[in-house]
Steps between C-alpha positions, in 0.01 A plus 500: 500500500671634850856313500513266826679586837827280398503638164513865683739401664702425272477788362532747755830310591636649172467832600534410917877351376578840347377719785651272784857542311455899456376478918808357598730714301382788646470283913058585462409182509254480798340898386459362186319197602279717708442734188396197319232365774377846556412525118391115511251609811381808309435294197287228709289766682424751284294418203578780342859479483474123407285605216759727387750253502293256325275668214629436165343815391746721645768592286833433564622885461239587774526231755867578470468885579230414779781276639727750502235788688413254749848369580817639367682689834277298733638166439843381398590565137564119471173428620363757277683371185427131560124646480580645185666258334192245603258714379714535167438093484092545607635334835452764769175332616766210638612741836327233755698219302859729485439575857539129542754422296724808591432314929586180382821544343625789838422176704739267274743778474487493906473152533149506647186364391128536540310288781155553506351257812096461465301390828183472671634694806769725558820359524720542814836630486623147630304347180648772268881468637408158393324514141861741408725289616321263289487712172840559574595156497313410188592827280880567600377842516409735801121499517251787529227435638114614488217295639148537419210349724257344289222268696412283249872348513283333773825422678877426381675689288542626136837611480642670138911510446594725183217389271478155642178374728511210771189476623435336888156641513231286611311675243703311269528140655113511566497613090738213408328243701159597371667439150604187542122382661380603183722295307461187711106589464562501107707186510308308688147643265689393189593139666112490571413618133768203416362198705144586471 
């Protein structure tokens, strides 16, 4: 059974911890991160690669020199050994999941965090100015921020903060107050069922 996204990444932490320390020793932080979301981008669009990553059939011994062809003296030796080590652990299918980690804990290390604003129309830089200040207000931390159009937000806005959703969408209120007509409609069937 595939492990679930949070229990990924929890695990990729492990390893994101180690190479995040080892990054900052040697000031690579932000090439490192970009190593990491290159191989994380490689892994999600070629099927081949992600198969190689993720077939239990391969052994160890091979994946590992195969690792080394494809990537010793092109990326960082960190990055490179943090492979190594995961595929030691059968974890080296978890890049998408490090990647993540590894962004996450530069942004608490810099005192930023993740804003990720969802609405029906592009934003204006008025409306963005706004939605940061905002983020910044409720996260202590110095927002980044990417929006996404999506129409059927319908109008308002979904707006994400590290990990954590408030959603303004009238998507959502029209979803909320369709929920609570059916449960009026159920009460009010069950009163029925009890008076008649």
């Amino acid at each position: 059974m595939a492990e679930s996204l949070d229990k990924q990444l929890e695990i990729a932490d492990i390893y994101a911890a180690a190479l995040f320390e080892l990054a900052r020793a040697a000031n690579a932080v932000e090439a490192v991160r970009r190593e990491v979301e290159e191989l994380a981008r490689l892994e999600q669009t070629d099927p081949g690669f992600a198969a190689f990553l993720g077939f239990n059939a391969i052994d160890v011994g091979d994946r590992r020199s195969s690792l080394e062809r494809m990537f010793r003296g092109k990326l960082s030796d960190v990055v490179v050994d943090t492979l190594q080590v995961m595929n030691g652990h059968g974890r080296v299918h978890l890049l998408e999941a490090l990647a993540r980690s590894f962004a996450v804990r530069q942004e608490r290390a810099a005192g930023q965090v993740e804003v990720t604003v969802t609405s029906a129309v592009e934003l204006t830089s008025q409306q963005k100015t706004e939605v940061e200040a905002l983020a910044a207000e409720l996260s202590g931390k110095r927002p980044l921020l990417t929006c996404r159009v999506d129409p059927e937000v319908v109008g308002g806005l979904s707006v994400e903060i590290g990990g954590y959703r408030f959603d303004y969408s009238l998507r959502r209120q029209l979803q909320m107050a369709r929920t609570q007509l059916l449960e009026r409609s159920e009460r009010g069937l069950a009163l029925g069922a009890a008076n008649g």
